[in-house]
C-alpha positions in Angstrom: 3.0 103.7 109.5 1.3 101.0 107.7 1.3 101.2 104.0 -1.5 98.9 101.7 -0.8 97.8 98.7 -3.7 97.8 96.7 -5.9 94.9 95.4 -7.2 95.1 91.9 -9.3 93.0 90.0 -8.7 93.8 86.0 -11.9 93.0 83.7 -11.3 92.8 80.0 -10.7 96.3 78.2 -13.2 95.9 75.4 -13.9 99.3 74.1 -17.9 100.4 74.0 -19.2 101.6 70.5 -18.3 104.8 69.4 -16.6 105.6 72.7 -13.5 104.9 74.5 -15.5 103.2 77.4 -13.4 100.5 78.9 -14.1 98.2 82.2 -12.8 99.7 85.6 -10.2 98.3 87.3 -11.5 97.7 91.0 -8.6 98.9 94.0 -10.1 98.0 97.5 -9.4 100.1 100.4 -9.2 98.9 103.9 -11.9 101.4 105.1 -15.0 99.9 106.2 -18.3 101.6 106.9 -19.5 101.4 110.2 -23.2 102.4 110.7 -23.3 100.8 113.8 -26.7 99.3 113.0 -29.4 98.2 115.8 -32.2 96.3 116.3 -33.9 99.4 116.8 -33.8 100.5 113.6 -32.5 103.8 114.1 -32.8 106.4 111.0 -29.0 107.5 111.1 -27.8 104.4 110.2 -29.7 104.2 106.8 -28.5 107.3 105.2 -24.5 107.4 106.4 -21.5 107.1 104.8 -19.4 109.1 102.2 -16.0 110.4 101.1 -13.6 113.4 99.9 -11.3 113.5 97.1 -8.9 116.4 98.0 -5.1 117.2 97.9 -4.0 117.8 101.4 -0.6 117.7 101.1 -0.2 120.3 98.2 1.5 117.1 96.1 -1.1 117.4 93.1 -2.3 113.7 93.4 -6.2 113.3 95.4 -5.9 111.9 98.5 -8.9 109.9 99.6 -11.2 110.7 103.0 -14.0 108.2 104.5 -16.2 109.1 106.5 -17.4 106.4 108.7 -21.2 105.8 110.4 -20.1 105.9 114.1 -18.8 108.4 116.6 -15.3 107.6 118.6 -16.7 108.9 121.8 -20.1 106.8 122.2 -22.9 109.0 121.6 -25.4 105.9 121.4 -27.7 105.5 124.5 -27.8 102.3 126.8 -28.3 98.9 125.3 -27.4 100.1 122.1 -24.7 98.2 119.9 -21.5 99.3 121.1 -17.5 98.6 120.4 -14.9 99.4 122.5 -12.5 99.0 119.7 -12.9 103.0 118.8 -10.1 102.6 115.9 -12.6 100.5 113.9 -15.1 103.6 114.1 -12.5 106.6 113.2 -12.9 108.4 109.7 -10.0 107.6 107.3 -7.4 110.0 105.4 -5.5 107.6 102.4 -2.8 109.5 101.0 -1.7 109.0 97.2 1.1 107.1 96.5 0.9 107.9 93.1 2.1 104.3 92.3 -1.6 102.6 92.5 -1.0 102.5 96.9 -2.8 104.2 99.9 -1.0 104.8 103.1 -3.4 105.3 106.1 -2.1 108.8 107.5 -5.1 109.3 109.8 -3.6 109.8 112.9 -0.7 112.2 111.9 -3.0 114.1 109.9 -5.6 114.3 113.2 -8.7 114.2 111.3 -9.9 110.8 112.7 -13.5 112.4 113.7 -15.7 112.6 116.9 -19.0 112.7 115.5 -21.5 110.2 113.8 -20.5 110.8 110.5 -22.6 111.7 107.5 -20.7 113.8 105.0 -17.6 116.1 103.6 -16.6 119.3 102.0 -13.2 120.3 101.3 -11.4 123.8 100.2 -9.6 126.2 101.1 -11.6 128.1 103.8 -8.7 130.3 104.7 -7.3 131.3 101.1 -3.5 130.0 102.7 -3.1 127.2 99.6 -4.0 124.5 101.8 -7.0 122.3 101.3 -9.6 122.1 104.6 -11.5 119.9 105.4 -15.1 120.0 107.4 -16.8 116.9 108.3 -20.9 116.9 108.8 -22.2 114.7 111.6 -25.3 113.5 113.7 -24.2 115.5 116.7 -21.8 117.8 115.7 -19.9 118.9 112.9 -16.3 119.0 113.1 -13.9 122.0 111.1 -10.1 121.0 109.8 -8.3 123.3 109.1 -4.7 122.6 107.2 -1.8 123.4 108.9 0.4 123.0 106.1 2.5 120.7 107.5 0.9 117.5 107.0 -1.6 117.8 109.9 -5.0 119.1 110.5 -6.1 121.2 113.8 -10.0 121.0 114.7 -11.3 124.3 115.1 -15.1 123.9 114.8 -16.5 125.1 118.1 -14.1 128.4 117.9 -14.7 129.0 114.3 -18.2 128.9 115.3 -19.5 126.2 112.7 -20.5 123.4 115.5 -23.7 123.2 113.6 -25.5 120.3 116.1 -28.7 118.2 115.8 -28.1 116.2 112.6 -26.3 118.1 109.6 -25.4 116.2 106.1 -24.5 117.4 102.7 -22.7 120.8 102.8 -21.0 123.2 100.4 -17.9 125.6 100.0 -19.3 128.5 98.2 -19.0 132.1 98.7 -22.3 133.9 98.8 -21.6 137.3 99.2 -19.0 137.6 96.4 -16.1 139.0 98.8 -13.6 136.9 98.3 -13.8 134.5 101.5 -15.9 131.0 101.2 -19.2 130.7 103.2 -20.2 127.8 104.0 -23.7 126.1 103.3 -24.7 123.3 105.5 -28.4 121.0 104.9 -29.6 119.7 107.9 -31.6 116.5 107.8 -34.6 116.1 110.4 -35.1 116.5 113.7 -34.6 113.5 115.7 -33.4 111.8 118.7 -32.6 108.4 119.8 -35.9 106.7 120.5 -37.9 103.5 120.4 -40.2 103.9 117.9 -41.5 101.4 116.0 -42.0 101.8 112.6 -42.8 98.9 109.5 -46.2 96.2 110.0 -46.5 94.7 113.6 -48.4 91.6 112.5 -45.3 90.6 110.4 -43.0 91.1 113.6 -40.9 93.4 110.4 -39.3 96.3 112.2 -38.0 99.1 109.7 -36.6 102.8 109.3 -39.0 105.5 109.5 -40.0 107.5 106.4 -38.1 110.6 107.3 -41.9 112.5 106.9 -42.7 110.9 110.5 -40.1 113.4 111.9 -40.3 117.2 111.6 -38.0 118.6 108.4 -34.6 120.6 110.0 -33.8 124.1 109.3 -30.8 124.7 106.8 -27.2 126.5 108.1 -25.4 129.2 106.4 -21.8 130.8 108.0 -20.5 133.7 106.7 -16.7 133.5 106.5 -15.8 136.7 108.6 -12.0 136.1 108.2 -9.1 135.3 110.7 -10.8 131.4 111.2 -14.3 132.9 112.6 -17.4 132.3 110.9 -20.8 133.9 111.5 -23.7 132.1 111.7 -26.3 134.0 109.0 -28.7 130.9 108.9 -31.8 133.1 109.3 -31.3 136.4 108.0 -29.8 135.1 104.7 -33.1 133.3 103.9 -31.1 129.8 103.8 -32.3 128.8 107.3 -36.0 129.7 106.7 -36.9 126.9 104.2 -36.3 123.7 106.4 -36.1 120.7 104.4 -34.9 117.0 104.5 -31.9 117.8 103.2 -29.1 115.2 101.7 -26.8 116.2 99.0 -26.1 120.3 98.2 -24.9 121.5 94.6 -24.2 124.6 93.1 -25.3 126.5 89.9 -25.8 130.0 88.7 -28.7 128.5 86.6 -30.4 132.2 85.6 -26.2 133.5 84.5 -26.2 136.7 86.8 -23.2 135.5 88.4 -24.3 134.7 91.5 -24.0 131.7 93.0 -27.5 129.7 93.9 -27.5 126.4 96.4 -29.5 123.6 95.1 -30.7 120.8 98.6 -32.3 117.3 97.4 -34.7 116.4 100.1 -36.0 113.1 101.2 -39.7 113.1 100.8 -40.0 116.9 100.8 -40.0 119.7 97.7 -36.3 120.2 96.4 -34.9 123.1 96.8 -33.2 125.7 94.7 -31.8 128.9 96.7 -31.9 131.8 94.5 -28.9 134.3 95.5 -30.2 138.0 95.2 -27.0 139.2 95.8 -26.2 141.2 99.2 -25.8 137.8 101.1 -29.3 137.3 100.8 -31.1 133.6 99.6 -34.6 133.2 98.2 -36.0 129.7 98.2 -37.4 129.2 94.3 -37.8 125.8 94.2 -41.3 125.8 93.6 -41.0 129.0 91.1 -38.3 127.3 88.9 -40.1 123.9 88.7 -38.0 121.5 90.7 -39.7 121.3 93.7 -41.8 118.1 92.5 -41.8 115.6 89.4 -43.7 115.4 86.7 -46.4 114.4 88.3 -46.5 117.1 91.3 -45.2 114.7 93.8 -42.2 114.7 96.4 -40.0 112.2 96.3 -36.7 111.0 98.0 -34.0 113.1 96.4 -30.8 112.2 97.9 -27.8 113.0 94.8 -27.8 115.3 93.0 -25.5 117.3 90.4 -25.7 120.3 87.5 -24.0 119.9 84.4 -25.2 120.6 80.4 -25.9 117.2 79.4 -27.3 118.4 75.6 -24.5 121.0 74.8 -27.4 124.1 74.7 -25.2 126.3 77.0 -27.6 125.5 79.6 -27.1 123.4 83.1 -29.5 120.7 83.8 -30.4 119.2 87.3 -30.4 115.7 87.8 -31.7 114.0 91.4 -32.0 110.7 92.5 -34.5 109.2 94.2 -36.1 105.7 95.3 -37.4 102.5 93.4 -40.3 103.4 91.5 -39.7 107.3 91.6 -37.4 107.4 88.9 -34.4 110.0 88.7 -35.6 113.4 88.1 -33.9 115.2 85.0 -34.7 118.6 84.6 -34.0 121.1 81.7 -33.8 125.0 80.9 -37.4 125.9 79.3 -36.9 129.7 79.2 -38.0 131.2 82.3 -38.4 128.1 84.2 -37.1 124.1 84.0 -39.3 121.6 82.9 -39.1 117.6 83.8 -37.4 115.5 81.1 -37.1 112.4 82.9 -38.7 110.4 79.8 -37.1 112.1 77.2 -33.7 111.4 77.6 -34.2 108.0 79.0 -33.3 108.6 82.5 -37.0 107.7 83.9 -36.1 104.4 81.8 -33.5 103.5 83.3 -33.7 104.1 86.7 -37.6 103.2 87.4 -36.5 100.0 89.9 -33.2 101.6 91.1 -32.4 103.9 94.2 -30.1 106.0 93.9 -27.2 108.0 96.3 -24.0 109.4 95.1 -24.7 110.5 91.5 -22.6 112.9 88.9 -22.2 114.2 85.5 -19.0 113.3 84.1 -17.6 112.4 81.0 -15.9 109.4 81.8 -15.1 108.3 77.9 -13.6 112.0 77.2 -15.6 111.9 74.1 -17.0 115.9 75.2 -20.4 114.7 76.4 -21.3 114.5 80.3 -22.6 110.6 81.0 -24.5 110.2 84.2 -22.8 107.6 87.2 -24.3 106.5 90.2 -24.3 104.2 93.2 -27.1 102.9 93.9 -29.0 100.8 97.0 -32.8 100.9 98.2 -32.8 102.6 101.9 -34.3 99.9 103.5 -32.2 97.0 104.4 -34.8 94.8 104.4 -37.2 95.2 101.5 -37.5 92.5 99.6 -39.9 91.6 102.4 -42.6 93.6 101.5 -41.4 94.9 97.4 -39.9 91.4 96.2 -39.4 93.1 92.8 -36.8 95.6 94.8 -33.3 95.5 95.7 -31.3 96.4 98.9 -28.0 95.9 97.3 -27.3 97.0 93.9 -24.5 97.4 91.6 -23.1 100.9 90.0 -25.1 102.1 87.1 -23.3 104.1 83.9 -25.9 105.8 81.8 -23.8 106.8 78.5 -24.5 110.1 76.7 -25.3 109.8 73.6 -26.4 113.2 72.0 -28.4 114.2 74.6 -29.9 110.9 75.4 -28.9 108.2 78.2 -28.0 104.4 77.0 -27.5 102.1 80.3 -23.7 100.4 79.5 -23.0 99.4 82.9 -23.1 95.3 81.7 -20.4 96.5 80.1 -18.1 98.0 82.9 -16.7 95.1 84.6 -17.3 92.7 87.7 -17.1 94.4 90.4 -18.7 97.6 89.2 -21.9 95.2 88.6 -21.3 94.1 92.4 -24.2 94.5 94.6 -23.3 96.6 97.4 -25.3 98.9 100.1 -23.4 102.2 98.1 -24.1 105.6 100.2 -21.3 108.3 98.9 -19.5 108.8 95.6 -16.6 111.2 95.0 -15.1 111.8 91.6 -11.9 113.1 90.1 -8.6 112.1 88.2 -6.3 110.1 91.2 -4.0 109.5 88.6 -3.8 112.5 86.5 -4.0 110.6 83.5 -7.2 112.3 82.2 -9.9 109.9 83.5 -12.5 110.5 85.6 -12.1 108.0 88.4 -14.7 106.6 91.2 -14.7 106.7 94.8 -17.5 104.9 96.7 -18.2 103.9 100.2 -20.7 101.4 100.8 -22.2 100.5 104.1 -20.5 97.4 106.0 -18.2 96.5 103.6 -14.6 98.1 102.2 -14.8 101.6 99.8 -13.9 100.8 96.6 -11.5 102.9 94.2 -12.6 102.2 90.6 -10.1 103.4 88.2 -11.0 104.7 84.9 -9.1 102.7 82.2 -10.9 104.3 79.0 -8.8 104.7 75.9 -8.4 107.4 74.0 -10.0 110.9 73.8 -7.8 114.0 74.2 -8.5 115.9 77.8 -8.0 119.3 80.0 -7.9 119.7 83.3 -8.3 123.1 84.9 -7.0 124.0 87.7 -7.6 127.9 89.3 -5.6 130.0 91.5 -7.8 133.0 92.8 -5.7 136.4 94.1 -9.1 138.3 94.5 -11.4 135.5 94.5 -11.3 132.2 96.7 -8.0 130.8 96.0 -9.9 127.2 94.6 -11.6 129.3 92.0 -14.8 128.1 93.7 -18.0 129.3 91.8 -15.6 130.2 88.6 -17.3 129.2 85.2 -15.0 127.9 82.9 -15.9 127.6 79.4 -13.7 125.3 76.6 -13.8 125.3 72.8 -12.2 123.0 71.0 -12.8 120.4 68.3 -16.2 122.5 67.2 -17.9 122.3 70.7 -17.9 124.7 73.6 -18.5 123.1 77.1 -18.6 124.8 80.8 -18.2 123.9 84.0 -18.8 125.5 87.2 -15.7 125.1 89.5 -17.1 123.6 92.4 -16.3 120.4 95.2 -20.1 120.0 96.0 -22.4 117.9 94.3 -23.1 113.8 94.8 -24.4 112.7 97.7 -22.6 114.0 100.9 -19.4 114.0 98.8 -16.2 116.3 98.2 -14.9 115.5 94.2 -11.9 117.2 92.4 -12.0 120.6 92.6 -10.3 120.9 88.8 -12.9 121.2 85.9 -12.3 118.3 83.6 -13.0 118.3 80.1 -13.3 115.6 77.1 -12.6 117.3 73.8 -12.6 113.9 71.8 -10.5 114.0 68.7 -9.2 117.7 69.3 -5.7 117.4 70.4 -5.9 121.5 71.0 -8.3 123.8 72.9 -8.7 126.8 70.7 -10.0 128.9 73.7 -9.7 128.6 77.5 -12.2 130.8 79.2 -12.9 131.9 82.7 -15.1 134.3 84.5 -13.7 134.8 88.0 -16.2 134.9 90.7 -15.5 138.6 91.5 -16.4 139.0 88.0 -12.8 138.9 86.1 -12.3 137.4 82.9 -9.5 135.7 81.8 -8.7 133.8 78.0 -6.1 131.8 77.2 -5.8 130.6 73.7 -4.6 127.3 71.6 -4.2 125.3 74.7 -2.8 121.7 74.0 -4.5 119.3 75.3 -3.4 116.3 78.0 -2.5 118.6 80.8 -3.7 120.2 84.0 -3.7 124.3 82.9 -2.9 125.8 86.2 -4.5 129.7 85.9 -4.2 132.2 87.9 -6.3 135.1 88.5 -5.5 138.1 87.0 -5.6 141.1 89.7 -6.6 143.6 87.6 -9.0 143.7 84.4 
């Protein structure tokens, strides 16, 4: 078993304002992203790569998946790039040390991967108290289920979530409200190997497609029938009706009638917002609610995308990324409907030459305000060709909340988080369990980066739930904390980012309030549980009560 020690590069810890902002400390993994790029130019290898944060071996510290760009068993056609050196190609599990070291456990674990990978979603499928893994793919889709003993066992084709064609972002959630998680899968386009040429001919400048050259793919949706079988409920749920170009999947129950909806960020196609109406049934709303289009009633290329209340109303707002000149989309409650607030918090601002992939609110100073982090890279690896004024490689961006408004620190956030880099998928949560909100991104062609959250000060609550008659992660829970004069919710949830699988415990900054006067948590079989004068600087393990 090899073990790496891990190599960090410390920036200066000069605190930022009013904040407890500090540069991250930069821990290099030895997983690197293989898209297996051609001369042909072939879509898949633009969009892959991303990674789960999850706690496989029950041992409370994250352990770290990658997901890489190629499959082990050759699935490119003749004359394609190919390397018989599988190893280099296999998806990576990094367990936690817990003393700032990885150890690659991929092959006693079994979770190396078959597919061309594209994205992750971990939880406990199975309500046994072991985290699962599934793994999205061009190809196939791949289901790992937790033994318990340190190693997975793939069951996909006889659970019956295979999936096929070319599947991406997908969520744990549990639709029908019975207890077992469903599973919610966006499918990208539909797509083969081919030789088409796409970018101008009389500049000999061969490019990706824009994914509106290839028809939009239906969505998947699997009910969770029990005993390790899934049903597939694509169509008669409503989920599978809407096809879109879907990337990254989120959750909210934006209207508060505890249900939960499924939110898709297309590439060049309306975004989506599945209304649940209860019964197992999903109503596509996008449109209705406003976020189908910016401000300006265009598509554009949503890839990330989270939920989170960003002004403290009580309300979640959506942010989605997008391309160079589209500018992130930001949109607010407006009673009855969301409205597009892009320019008025200074997102549109800040992001109008950036591109964006794995994106989240977080509060990474713990000051009780959600700040906005991203990695970022323009889709096309050669564009400075034909937009000089755009990158292909950019650096991470930090937009800082400041009462409801974004300030860009990220000059302020160290070396190698203002690294260039072809960044795909971001995962977030607390390796450490210190309090901090750390960073996990995988970048094409070059090693995933840990960056470590070395903030200062700013007291802190992490959540974690234990469902009896819900899920057993609590998934879809909303948990509300007031302390310090504030109140701020969360929806317990791994899905969000781009392609990604973050810390399935709510974190929360309370600032200068050492105590949380009120923990609160509706179940998502409708319990509510309150615990009172919580100190804070600990992870609250709750349980579910299993009875009003």
């Amino acid at each position: 078993m090899r073990l790496f020690a891990v190599a960090c590069v410390l920036a200066g810890a000069v605190a930022w304002g009013a904040g407890w902002l500090r540069p991250f400390e930069a821990v290099e993994l030895p997983f690197v992203h293989e898209p297996s790029k051609s001369s042909r130019k072939y879509l898949p290898e633009s969009v892959s790569g991303s990674v789960a944060l999850l706690d496989y071996d029950g041992d409370g510290l994250l352990d770290i998946y990658c997901v890489n760009g190629a499959a082990v068993r050759d699935l490119m056609p003749k004359g394609a790039r190919a390397d018989k050196s599988a190893a280099k190609y296999w998806n990576r599990l990094y367990r936690n040390k817990g003393d700032g070291a990885f150890e690659d456990v991929t092959e006693k674990a079994g979770v190396r991967g078959s597919f061309y990978g594209m994205g992750a979603a971990a939880a406990d499928f199975d309500n046994d108290g072991d985290t699962d893994l599934y793994v999205t793919g061009f190809g196939g889709n791949e289901l790992f289920r937790n033994r318990g003993d340190g190693a997975f066992e793939e069951i996909g084709a006889a659970a019956g979530v295979r999936g096929g064609e070319w599947s991406t972002g997908a969520a744990w959630v549990d639709v029908d409200g019975d207890g077992k998680l469903d599973l919610a899968v966006a499918r990208y386009v539909e797509w083969d190997y081919h030789d088409r040429w796409c970018g101008p001919r009389q500049q000999e400048l061969r490019s990706y497609c824009n994914p509106e050259t290839f028809p939009p793919a239906s969505h998947l949706l699997f009910h969770n029938e029990g005993g390790g079988r899934f049903r597939d409920v694509s169509r008669e749920s409503g989920f599978g009706s809407a096809p879109g170009r879907g990337l990254g999947v989120a959750l909210t129950d934006y209207d508060g009638d505890g249900r939960i909806d499924i939110t898709v960020a297309n590439d060049a196609a309306p975004q989506q917002l599945f209304h649940n109406e209860g019964g197992g049934k999903l109503r596509e709303a996008g449109f209705d609610m406003n976020i189908a289009y910016d401000d300006n009633g265009r598509v554009f290329s949503g890839m990330g995308l989270d939920w989170g209340d960003v002004d403290g109303d009580g309300r979640d707002e959506l942010v989605v990324n997008a391309l160079a000149q589209q500018r992130y989309a930001l949109y607010r409650w407006a009673g009855g409907t969301f409205e597009y607030a892009s320019a008025e918090t200074g997102l549109a601002a800040a992001s109008r030459n950036h591109s964006g992939w794995g994106m989240k609110l977080v509060d990474m100073d713990n000051d009780g305000r959600l700040d906005l982090v991203t990695a970022q890279s323009h889709v096309m690896d050669n564009i400075e060709r034909t937009q000089p004024t755009v990158a292909h490689r950019e650096p991470m961006m930090l937009l800082h909340n400041v009462g409801g408004l974004f300030e860009d620190v990220s000059a302020r956030m160290g070396a190698a988080w203002l690294k260039p880099r072809a960044a795909r998928g971001a995962a977030f949560g607390d390796l450490d369990n210190d309090g901090l909100v750390d960073v996990v991104v995988v970048s094409q062609e070059e090693k995933a980066v840990v960056f470590r959250n070395r903030g200062a000060g700013g007291h802190w609550l992490l959540v974690k739930l234990a469902g009896v008659v819900s899920n057993r992660d609590g998934i879809g829970a909303l948990v509300r904390v007031r302390a310090g004069g504030r109140e701020q919710r969360r929806m317990v949830t791994t899905a969000g980012s781009y392609l990604a699988s973050n810390d399935v415990r709510a974190h929360f900054g309370l600032g200068e309030a050492a105590v949380a006067n009120e923990v609160e948590v509706i179940w998502p079989r409708g319990m509510r549980q309150i615990v009172r004068n919580v100190k804070a600087g600990q992870v609250l393990l709750l349980r579910e009560p299993s009875a009003p």
